[in-house]
Structures are given as structure tokens and as C-alpha cells.
C-alpha positions as CSV (number, residue, x, y, z in Angstrom):
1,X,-31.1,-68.9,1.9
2,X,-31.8,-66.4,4.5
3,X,-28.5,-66.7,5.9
4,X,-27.5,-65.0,2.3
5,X,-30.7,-62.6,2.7
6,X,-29.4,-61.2,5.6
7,X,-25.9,-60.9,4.4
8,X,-27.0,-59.1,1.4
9,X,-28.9,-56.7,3.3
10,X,-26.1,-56.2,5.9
11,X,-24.0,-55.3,2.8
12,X,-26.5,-53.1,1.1
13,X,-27.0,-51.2,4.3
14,X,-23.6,-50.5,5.0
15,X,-23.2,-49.4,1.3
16,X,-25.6,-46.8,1.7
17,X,-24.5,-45.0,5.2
18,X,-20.7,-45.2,3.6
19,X,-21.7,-41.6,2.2
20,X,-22.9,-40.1,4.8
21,X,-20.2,-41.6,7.3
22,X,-17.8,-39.6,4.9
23,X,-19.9,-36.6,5.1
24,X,-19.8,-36.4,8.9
25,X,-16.4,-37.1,9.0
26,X,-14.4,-33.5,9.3
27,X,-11.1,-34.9,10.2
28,X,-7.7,-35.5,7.9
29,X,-8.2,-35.5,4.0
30,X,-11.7,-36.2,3.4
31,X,-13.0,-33.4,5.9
32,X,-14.8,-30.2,4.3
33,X,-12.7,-27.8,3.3
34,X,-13.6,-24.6,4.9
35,X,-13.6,-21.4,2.5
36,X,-12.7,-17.9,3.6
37,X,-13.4,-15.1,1.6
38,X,-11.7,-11.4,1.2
39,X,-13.3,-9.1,-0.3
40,X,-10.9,-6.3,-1.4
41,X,-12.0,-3.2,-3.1
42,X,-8.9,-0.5,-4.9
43,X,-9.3,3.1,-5.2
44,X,-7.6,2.2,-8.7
45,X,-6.0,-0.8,-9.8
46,X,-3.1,0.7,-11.7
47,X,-1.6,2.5,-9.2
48,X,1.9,1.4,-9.0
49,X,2.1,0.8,-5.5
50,X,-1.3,-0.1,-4.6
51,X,-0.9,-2.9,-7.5
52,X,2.6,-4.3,-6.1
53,X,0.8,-4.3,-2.4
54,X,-1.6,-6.7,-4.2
55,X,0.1,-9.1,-6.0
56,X,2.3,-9.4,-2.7
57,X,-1.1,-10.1,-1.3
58,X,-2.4,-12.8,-3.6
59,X,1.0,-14.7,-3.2
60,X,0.3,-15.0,0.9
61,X,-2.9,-15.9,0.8
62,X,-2.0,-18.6,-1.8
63,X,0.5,-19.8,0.2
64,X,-2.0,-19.6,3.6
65,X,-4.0,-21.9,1.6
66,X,-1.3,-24.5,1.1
67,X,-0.4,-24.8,4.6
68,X,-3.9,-24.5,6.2
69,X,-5.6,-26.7,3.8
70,X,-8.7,-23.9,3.7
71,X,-9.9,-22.4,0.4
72,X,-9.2,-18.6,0.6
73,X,-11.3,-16.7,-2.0
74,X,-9.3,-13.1,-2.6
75,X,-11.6,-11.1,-4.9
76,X,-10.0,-7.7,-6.0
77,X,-12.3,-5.2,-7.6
78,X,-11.4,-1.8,-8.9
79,X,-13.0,1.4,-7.6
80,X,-11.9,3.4,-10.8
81,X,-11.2,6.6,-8.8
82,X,-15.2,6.3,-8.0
83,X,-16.6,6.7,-4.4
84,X,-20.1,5.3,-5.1
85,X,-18.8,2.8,-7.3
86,X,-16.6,1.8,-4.0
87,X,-19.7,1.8,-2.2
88,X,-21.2,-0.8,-4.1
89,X,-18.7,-2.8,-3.8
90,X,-18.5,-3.2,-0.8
91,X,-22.3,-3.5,-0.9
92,X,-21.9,-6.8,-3.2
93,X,-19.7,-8.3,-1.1
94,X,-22.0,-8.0,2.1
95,X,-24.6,-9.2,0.6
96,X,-22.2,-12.1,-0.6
97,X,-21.6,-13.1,3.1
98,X,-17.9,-12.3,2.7
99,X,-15.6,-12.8,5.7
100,X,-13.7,-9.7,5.5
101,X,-13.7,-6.9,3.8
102,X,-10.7,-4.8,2.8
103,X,-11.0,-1.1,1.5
104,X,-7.9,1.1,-0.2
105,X,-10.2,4.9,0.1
106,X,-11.3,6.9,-3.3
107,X,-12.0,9.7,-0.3
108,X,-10.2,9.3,2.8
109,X,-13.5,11.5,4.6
110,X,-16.1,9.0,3.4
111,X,-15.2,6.1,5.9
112,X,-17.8,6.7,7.8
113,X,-20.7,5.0,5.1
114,X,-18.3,2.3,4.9
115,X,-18.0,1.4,8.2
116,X,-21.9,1.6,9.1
117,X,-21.9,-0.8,6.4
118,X,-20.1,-3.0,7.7
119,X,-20.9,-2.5,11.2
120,X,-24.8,-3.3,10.5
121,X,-23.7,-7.0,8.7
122,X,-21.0,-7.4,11.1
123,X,-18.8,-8.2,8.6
124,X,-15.0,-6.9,10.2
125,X,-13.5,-4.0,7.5
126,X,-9.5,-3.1,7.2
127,X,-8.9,0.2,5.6
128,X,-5.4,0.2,3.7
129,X,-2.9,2.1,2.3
130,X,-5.1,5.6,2.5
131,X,-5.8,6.4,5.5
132,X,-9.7,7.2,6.7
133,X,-10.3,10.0,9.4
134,X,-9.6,8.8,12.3
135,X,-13.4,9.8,14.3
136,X,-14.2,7.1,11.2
137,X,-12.3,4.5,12.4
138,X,-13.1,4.3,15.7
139,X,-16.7,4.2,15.4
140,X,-16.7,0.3,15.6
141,X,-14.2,-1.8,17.0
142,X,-13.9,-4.4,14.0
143,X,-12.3,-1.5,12.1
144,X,-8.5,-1.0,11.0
145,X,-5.8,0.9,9.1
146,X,-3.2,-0.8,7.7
147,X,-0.1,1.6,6.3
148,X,2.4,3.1,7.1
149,X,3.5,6.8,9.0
150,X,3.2,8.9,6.3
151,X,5.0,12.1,8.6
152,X,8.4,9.3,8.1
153,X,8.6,8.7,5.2
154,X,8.4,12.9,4.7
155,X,11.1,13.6,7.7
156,X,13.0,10.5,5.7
157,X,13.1,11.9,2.3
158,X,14.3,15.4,4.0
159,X,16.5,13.6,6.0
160,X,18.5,12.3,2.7
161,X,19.0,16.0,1.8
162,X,20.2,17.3,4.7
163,X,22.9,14.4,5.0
164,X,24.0,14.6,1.2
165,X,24.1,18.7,2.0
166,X,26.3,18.2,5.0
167,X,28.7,15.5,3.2
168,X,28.9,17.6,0.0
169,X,27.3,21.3,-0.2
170,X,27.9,22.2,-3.5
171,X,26.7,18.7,-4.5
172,X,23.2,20.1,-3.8
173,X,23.4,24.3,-3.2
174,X,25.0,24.4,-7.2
175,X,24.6,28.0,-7.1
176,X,25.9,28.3,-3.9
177,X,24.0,31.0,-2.4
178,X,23.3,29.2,0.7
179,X,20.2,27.9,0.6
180,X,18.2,25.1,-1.5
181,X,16.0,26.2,-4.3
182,X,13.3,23.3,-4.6
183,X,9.7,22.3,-6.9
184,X,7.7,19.7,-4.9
185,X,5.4,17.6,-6.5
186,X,2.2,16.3,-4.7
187,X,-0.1,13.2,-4.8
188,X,-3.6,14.1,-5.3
189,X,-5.2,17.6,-3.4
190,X,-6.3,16.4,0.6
191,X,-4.8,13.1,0.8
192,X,-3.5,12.5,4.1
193,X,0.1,10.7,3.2
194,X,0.2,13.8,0.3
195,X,-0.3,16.7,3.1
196,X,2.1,15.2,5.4
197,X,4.8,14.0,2.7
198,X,5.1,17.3,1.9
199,X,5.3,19.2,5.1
200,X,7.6,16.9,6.7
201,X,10.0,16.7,4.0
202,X,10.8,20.4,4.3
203,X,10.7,20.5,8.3
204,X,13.6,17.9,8.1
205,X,15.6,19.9,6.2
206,X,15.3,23.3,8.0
207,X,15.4,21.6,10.8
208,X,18.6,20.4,10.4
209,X,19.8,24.2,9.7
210,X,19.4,24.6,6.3
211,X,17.7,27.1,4.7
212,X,15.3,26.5,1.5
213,X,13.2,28.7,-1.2
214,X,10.3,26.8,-2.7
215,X,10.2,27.9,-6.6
216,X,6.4,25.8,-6.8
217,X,4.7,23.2,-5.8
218,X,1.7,21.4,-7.9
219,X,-0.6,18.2,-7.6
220,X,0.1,15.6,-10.0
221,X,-2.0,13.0,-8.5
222,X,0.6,10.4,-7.7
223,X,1.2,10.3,-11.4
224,X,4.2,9.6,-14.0
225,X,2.4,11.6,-16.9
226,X,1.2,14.5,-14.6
227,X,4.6,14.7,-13.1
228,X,6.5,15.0,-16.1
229,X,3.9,17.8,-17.3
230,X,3.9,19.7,-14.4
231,X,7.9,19.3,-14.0
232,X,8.4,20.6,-18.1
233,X,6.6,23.5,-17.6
234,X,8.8,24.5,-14.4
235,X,12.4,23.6,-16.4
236,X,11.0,26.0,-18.7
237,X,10.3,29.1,-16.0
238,X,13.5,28.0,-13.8
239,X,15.9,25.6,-15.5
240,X,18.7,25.1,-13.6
241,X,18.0,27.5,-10.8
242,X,15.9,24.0,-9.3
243,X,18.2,22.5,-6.8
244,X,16.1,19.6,-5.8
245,X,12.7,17.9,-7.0
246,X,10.5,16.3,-3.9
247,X,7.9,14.3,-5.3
248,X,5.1,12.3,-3.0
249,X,6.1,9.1,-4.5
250,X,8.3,7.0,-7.0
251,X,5.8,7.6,-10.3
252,X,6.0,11.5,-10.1
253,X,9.7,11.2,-9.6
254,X,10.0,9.7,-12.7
255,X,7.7,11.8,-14.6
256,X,10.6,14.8,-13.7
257,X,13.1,12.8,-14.9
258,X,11.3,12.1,-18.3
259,X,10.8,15.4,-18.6
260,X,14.2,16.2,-17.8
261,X,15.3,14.2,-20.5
262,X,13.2,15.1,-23.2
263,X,13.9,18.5,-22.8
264,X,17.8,18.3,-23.3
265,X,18.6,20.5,-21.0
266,X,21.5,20.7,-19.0
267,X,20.2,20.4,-15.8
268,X,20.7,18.1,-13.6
269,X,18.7,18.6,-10.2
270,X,18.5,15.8,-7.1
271,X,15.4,14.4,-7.9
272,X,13.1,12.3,-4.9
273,X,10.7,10.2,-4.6
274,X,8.7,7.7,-2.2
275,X,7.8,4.3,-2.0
276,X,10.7,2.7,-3.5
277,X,9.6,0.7,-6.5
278,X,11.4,-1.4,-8.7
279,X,11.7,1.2,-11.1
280,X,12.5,3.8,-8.8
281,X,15.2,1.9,-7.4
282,X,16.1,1.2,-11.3
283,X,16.4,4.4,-11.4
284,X,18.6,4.9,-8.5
285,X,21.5,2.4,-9.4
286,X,21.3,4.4,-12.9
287,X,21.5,7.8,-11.1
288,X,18.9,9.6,-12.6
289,X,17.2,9.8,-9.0
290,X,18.6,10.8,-6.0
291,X,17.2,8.9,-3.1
292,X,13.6,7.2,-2.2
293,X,12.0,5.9,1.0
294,X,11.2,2.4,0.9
295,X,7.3,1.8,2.0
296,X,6.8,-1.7,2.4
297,X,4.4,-3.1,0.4
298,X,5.3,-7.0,1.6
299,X,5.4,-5.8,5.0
300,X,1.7,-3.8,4.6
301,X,0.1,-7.1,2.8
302,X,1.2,-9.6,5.3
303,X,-0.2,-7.6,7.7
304,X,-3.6,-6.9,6.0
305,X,-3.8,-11.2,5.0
306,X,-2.7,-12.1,9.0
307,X,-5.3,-9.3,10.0
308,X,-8.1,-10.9,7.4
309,X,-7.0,-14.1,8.3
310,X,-7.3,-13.9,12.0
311,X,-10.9,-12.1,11.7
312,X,-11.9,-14.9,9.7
313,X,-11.1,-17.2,11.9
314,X,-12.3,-16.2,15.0
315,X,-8.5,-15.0,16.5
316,X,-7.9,-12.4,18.2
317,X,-6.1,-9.8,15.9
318,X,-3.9,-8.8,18.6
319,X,-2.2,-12.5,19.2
320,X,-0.4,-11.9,16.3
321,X,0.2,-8.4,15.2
322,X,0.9,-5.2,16.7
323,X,-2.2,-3.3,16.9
324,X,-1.8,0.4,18.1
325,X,-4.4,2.7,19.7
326,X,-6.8,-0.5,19.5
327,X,-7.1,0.3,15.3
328,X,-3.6,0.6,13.5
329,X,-1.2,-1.3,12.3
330,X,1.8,0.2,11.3
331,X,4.8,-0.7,8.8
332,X,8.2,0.7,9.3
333,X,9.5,3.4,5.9
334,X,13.3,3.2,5.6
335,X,15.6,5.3,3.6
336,X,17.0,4.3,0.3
337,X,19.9,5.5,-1.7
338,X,22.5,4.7,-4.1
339,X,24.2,2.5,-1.0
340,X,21.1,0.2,-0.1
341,X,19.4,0.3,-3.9
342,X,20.1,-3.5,-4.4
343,X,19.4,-4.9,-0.9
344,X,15.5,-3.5,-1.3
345,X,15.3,-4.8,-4.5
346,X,16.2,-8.1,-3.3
347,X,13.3,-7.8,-0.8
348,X,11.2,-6.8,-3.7
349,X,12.3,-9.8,-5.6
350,X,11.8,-12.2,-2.8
């Protein structure tokens, strides 16, 4: 009888610590799962490519969680075009005890709140896609850009221009009076890639001997529906004296060729753009745009997930990535015509 006694008790004993044996145990498949969580806040959520950047971003981190076996919380949040809304964002997820935090600007000159922010919770912050003053960004050394050189993809667009000139002058000079009569659409008034977009496309054209006469320029906010405004009421002043239509990016571009179309005019200028979207590059293959730059939204997202991912845990950033002046990261731009339309869209599709 107290042989069984003590039997049962052994049993009962062992019973109970099974529990917290599993508890303690952190190794193979029972172990806790650690969580790491990105906190990601959009100057606006339908921006075309601020939107592809972060599906492209979802998709690594989902597939970082299959092969590390950690939960990675990515929590996207729009800023609706709002500063102070941004602010408390980023405000929510400090006081959410977030790992990282990931910030596309509203206003490029307000880093500096942003990084105090984050500097007092010690919480590492990665600025992407528009680019914060730089005096901003190097006010704490857990602070990065991710992008891109916005003065290539510029000297890029140009660059298409000048080559298509050389090859095939009256291609592009239709009146041919020697020089390039050109409308430039912006993205939104003081944004850095905007300013330099702009400059640089027309520096690589004269720069390669060409002369130019600028007919207007206009902000249009990096948008389809202000593009195609902005570009019927200059068909209307110029028609076909417009040569050539720069545009900051892909969603402007295609606002000039929607208004080109519904006007029915016969007019048929080489029409730019940047960033090379799938629609864009659609629009390439068809012909109704003349050339893009590709800005690498995989390429920008991966680096933003290795660079959130290596904060998070405990790595140094520059193990794995490229880090220049001790707080950028930059992603190649490449050109993109007719030739090379369907090997970017591949990489889009991938």
C-alpha cells in the first residue's frame, strides 16, 4: 500500500512540473516564438509606388517568418497627406513597444520631431522613399534613409532623350528648328526627388549638346488626374509645338497621355516618366510613352525589411547591407525603354 502511495505521488508530481518543463524549454518546436514588430507609417497609401514598395514588403517579411520561425508583426498605417496625423502614429507605436519603426515623410523638413521621438524611446527609425534633411538624419545614429538617388534617375530620364535625339533627330526636334521644345510636370512643390528630377533631367540633355526651350512647367503632385489637367490645358496653348513631356514619375506621365487622347489631337509628343510601374511599362510596349527609369521598389523593400530585421535583432546593420555615410542606403535607378519594357516587368512580376 505505500509502495502504490508513493508511486502515485511520484506520478502526480511529475504530471504537474510537465508544464513548466515545456515552458522553460526554448529549444526546437515547442520553444516561444519570438515576435518582432514594424511599425510602418505612409505619407498616403494610394500612391502608386509607395503602395507596390509595400506589398513587395509584406511578401518578405512573410517569407522571413517562414524561414526564421519568428512572428513578424508589419503594421501599415496611412498618414493621409497629414504631418500630425504622422506624428501620432508614430507616437502609438512607441508607446506600443514596437521594434522598429519605418516612416515614408508627409514633410521631408519635419524629421527632426520624428527622430527625437524615437531617439528618447530608443526605438531605431528608417525613413523611406522621401527623403528627410539630412542635419535630421544624423542627429542619432539609429536613423536611416532608404531610396534611391533621385539626381539618377533625373540625368537617366535626360539621358533617354539625348540618345533617341542622336539616333534619330527629327524623331524628337519635329519642327526641326534645332532645339527641343519641352512641358515638365512636377511631383509635389519642395520635395527633394521632385527638385532634383527636374533639374537633372534637363542638365543631361544640354549637357550632351543639345539645346532646349521650356514652354511650362507645373506641379501636379505625383498625380494621374493632376497630370492630365495640367497637360490639357497646355495642348490647348501649344499643341504640337511640345516636343517632349518630362514628368517626375509614371502616374503624371499617364495623366498627359489621357489627356492627349481625349483631346483628339494630332499630336504626338515623347512623353516620360519615372519609376517604372506596371502600367507605365504597359504603356511603353503600347507606345504611348516614350521611356521611364525603373526605381526599384523590390530592391528599396528588401532593404528596409533586412534593415528592420537586423535592428530587431540585435545585428549590426552594416553586416548585411551597404550603409553609406553611416545613414543611407541606396538602390540602383536604371533606364527603361521599348528594348528592356518586358525584362522589368518580369522583375515586377517575380
Amino acid at each position: 500500500m505505500k509502495s502504490f502511495i508513493r508511486i502515485l505521488a511520484f506520478v502526480l508530481t511529475v504530471t504537474m512540473l510537465l508544464p513548466l518543463m515545456a515552458a522553460c524549454d526554448t529549444g526546437g518546436s515547442s520553444g516561444k516564438v519570438e515576435t518582432i514588430k514594424i511599425g510602418i507609417s505612409l505619407y498616403r497609401k494610394d500612391d502608386t509606388f509607395v503602395a507596390s514598395l509595400c506589398t513587395y514588403l509584406e511578401k518578405v517579411a512573410k517569407q522571413k517568418e517562414t524561414e526564421s520561425g519568428k512572428k513578424i508583426v508589419v503594421n501599415m498605417v496611412d498618414g493621409q497627406s497629414s504631418q500630425a496625423l504622422q506624428n501620432d502614429q508614430v507616437d502609438s507605436f512607441i508607446s506600443q513597444n514596437y521594434d522598429v519603426i519605418c516612416v515614408n515623410m508627409v514633410d521631408r523638413t519635419a524629421a527632426a520631431v520624428i527622430v527625437d521621438k524615437a531617439k528618447a524611446a530608443n526605438i531605431p527609425v528608417i525613413f523611406f522613399n522621401r527623403e528627410p534633411v539630412e542635419e535630421d538624419l544624423r542627429m542619432w545614429d539609429r536613423a536611416y534613409y532608404v531610396g534611391a538617388d533621385a539626381a539618377q534617375s533625373g540625368r537617366l530620364q535626360g539621358e533617354i532623350i539625348a540618345e533617341a535625339y542622336r539616333r534619330n533627330r527629327a524623331a524628337i526636334d519635329k519642327n526641326g528648328d534645332g532645339k527641343i521644345q519641352y512641358v515638365m510636370l512636377e511631383g509635389e512643390q519642395g520635395h527633394q526627388d521632385a527638385l532634383l528630377r527636374t533639374e537633372y533631367s534637363i542638365k543631361a540633355v544640354t549637357g550632351a549638346g543639345i539645346a532646349v526651350e521650356k514652354l511650362a512647367n507645373d506641379t501636379a503632385n505625383w498625380q494621374r488626374a493632376q497630370g492630365s489637367a495640367k497637360m490639357a490645358q497646355w495642348l490647348g496653348k501649344f499643341g504640337d509645338r511640345i516636343e517632349v513631356v518630362f514628368c517626375n514619375n509614371d502616374d503624371m506621365a499617364l495623366g498627359a497621355i489621357d489627356a492627349i487622347k481625349e483631346s483628339k489631337k494630332k499630336v504626338k509628343p515623347a512623353i516620360l516618366g519615372i519609376d517604372a510601374t506596371e502600367s507605365g511599362l504597359n504603356a511603353i510596349k503600347d507606345g504611348s510613352m516614350f521611356g521611364t527609369v525603373f526605381n526599384d521598389a523590390q530592391g528599396q523593400a528588401r532593404a528596409i525589411f533586412d534593415l528592420s530585421y537586423s535592428f530587431a535583432t540585435g545585428q549590426s546593420p552594416s553586416d548585411k547591407l551597404d550603409v553609406q555615410n553611416g545613414h543611407y542606403i541606396r538602390i540602383p535607378y536604371r533606364a527603361v525603354t521599348k528594348s528592356n519594357a518586358d525584362e522589368i516587368l518580369g522583375i515586377l512580376r517575380e
